[in-house]
C-alpha positions, -999 to +999 in steps of 0.1 A: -695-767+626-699-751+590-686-778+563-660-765+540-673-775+507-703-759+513-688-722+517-673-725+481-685-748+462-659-762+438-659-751+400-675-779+378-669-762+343-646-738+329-651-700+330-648-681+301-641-645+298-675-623+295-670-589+276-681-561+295-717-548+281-723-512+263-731-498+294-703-507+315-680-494+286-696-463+286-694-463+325-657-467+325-650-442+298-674-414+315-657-426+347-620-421+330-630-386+319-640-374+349-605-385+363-587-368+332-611-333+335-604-330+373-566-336+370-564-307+342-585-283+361-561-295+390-532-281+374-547-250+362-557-242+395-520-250+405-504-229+375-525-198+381-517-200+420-482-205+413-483-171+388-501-150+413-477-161+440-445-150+418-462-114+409-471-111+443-433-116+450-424-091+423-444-063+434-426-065+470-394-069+454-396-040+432-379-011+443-403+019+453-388+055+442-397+071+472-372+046+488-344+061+469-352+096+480-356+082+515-319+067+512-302+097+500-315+119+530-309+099+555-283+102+580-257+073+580-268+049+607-239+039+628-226+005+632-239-021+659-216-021+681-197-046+707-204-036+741-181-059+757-155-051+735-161-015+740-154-014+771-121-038+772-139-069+786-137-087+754-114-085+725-131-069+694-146-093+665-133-070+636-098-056+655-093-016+642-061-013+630-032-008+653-020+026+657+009+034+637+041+052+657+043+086+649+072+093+624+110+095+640+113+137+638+143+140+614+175+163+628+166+194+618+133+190+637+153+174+668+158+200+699+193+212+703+200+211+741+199+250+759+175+259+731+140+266+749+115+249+731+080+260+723+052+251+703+064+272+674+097+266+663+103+300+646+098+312+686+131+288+697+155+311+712+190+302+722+203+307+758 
């Protein structure tokens, strides 16, 4: 069995504080600009990725001319349509408008009975 006051050995004295020597200033402050050179070249490498992302996004989002020219010949494309709803089987999602009834014909327009009617009303006859 190992003794316990043999593993650490108990302080006899007091410790006092022992500056760091030239070298292992000169250690730390190498060591420190190291830290602070590879965080700036960090963010430079970050800014210029971010600016070439953001004119790569540009370029697409510009509008090309030929576009324009393209738009203006083309034929309207017709709407997607409901297939369902087409058919009946399913009510529609945007409803048309309801027919409207036709006007009331006024009385001058209104058949008199015996008078033969035909398309054209100059050609109604009386019996």
């Amino acid at each position: 069995m190992i003794e316990s006051h043999s593993i650490l050995e108990p302080l006899k004295t007091a410790q006092h504080f022992v500056p760091p020597s030239a070298r292992e200033l000169r250690s730390q402050a190498v060591y420190r600009l190291q830290i602070g050179l590879f965080g700036l070249c960090a963010m430079l490498l970050i800014v210029g990725l971010a600016n070439v992302i953001r004119d790569r996004i540009r370029l697409t989002d510009s509008v090309d001319p030929i576009q324009e020219v393209v738009a203006v010949d083309a034929k309207p494309t017709k709407t997607a349509s409901d297939p369902l709803a087409d058919i009946g089987v399913v009510p529609a999602a945007d409803p048309s408008p309801a027919p409207t009834p036709a006007a009331t014909p006024t009385a001058s327009a209104l058949p008199v009975p015996g008078m033969e009617t035909t398309g054209d009303p100059a050609a109604q006859t009386a019996p």
